[in-house]
N, C-alpha and C positions, 0 to 999 in steps of 0.2 A: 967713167965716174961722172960727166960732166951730162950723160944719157942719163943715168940713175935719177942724177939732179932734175933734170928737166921732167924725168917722169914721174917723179914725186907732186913737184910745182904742178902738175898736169892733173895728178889725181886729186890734188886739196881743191884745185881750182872744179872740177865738177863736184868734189863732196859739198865745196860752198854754195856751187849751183843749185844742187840736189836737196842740200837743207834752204835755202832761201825757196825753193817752189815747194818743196811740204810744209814751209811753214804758209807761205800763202794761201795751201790748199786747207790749211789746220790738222794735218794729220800728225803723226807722233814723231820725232827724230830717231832713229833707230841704226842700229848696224844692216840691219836684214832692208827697212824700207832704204836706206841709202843706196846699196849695194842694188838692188831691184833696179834704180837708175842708173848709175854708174857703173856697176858690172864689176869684175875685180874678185879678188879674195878680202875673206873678213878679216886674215894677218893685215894687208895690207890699209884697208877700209879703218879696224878700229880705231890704231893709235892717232890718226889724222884725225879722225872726226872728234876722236876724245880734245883734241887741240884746236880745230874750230870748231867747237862748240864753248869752249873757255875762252876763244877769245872773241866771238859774239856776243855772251853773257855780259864779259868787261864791257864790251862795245857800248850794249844795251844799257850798263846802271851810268854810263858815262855821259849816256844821252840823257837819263833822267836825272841827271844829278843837278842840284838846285843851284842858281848862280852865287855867289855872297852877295847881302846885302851892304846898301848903301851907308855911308857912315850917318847922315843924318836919319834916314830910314831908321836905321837900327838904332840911334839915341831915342828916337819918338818911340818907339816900342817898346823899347828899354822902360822907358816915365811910363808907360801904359800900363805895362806888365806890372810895374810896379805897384800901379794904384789896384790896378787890378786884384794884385797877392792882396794888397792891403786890407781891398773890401771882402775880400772874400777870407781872410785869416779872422775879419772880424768876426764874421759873418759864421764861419767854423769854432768861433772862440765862444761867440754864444751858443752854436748847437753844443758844442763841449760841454760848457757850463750847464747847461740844460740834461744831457746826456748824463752829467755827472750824478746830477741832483737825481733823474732817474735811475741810476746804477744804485745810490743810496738806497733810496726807497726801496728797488727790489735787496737788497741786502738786507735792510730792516726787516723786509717780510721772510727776507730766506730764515734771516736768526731768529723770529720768531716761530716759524716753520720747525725749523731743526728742532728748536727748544719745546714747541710738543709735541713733535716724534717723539725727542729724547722721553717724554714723561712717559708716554708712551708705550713707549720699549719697557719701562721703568717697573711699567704697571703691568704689562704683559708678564716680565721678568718674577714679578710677586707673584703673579694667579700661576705662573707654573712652579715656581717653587712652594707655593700653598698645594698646588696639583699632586705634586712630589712628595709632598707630608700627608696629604690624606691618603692617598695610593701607600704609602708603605704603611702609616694606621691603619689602614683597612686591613693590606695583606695582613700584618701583626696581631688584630682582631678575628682576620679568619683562622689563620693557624692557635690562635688562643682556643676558638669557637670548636676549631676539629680536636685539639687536646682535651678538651671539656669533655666533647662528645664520645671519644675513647675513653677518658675517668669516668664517665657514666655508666657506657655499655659493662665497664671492666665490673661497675660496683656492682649493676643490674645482674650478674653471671652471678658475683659473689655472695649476691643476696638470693637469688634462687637456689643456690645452692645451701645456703645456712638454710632457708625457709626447707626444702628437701628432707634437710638432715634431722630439724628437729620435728619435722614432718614422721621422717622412720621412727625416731626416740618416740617420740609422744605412741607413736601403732605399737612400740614393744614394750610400753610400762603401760596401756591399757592390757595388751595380753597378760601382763603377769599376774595384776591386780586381779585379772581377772581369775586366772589359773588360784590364786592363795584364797580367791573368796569361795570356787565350788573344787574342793579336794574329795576323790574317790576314795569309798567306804571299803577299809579292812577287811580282808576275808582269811578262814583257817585254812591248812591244808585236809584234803580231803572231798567232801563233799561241799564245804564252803559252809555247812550249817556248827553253829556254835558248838563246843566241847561242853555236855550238861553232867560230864563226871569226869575231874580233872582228877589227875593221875593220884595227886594227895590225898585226893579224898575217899580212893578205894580202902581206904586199910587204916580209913580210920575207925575203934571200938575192937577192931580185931583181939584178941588174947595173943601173947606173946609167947612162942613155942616154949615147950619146958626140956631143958636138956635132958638126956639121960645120962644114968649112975653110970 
């Protein structure tokens, strides 16, 4: 046990060697550059080093750690600091004030800002809903304009068609008129030449037979 011991104390005592000359050289604390000196396994190497190197660290902020100040020291410093805050809270309480006055004014200018977007939009808002009303008057114009233009074609059909019709009427009451004003001349049967001894007229003067007794 007491071997164990010793060779523990033996190994921190070169890890500490070994880190106090890398650091003089400035190269990096490591397990690997340790061991490179010291020799060992890295089971044995890391937990040691992990433990001086924390208590080097403590070592180190212990050295730089500031003494306390003296009690008069630290009263003068105290009234110093004080005047100090003093002039300079003034000194802040004017840029504030100043600051303040500037935040105003851009706020002034922001609300004014805003308030003619807003009109803005207002007015944008109008031209498209005027946009809106003339686009669907249009459409509603043009569909009026193609209904128009169908009521027209439809009459223009209907009207060449009447025109047509009394077109034919008018051609077949010239024909008839014309048919009743030259009517073909009667003819007899036969030869076609007049009858100049109609059948009455044979026998008339004749004497009337006389019966016999």
């Amino acid at each position: 046990m007491a071997q164990k011991t010793n060779s523990n104390a033996s190994l921190e005592k070169r890890i500490v060697a070994a880190v106090n000359e890398l650091d003089a050289k400035g190269e990096s604390v490591t397990n690997a550059s340790v061991r490179a000196i010291t020799g060992g396994s890295f089971r044995d190497i890391t937990p040691v080093l992990k433990r001086v190197k924390a208590e080097l660290e403590e070592k180190s902020r212990a050295d730089r750690a500031v003494p306390g100040m003296p009690e008069d020291v630290l009263d003068a410093v105290a009234e110093l600091w004080t005047l100090a805050w003093n002039k300079a809270d003034e000194t802040a309480a004017a840029e504030r004030r100043g600051h303040a006055t500037e935040v105003d004014k851009v706020k002034a200018e922001l609300a004014d800002q805003e308030e003619a977007v807003a009109i803005v939009e207002d007015e944008r808002d109008q031209a498209i809903t005027r946009a809106e009303i003339a686009e669907a008057e249009l459409a509603e114009t043009r569909n009026a304009l193609h209904n128009s233009e169908l009521a027209i074609a439809e009459l223009r059909g209907r009207l060449a068609e009447r025109l047509a019709h009394e077109k034919k009427s008018d051609a077949a009451k010239v024909r008839s008129k014309s048919a009743k004003q030259d009517p073909k001349p009667e003819t007899s049967e036969g030869d076609g030449q007049p009858d100049m001894f109609p059948e009455n007229d044979k026998n008339v003067g004749d004497p009337e037979p006389i019966a016999a007794e």
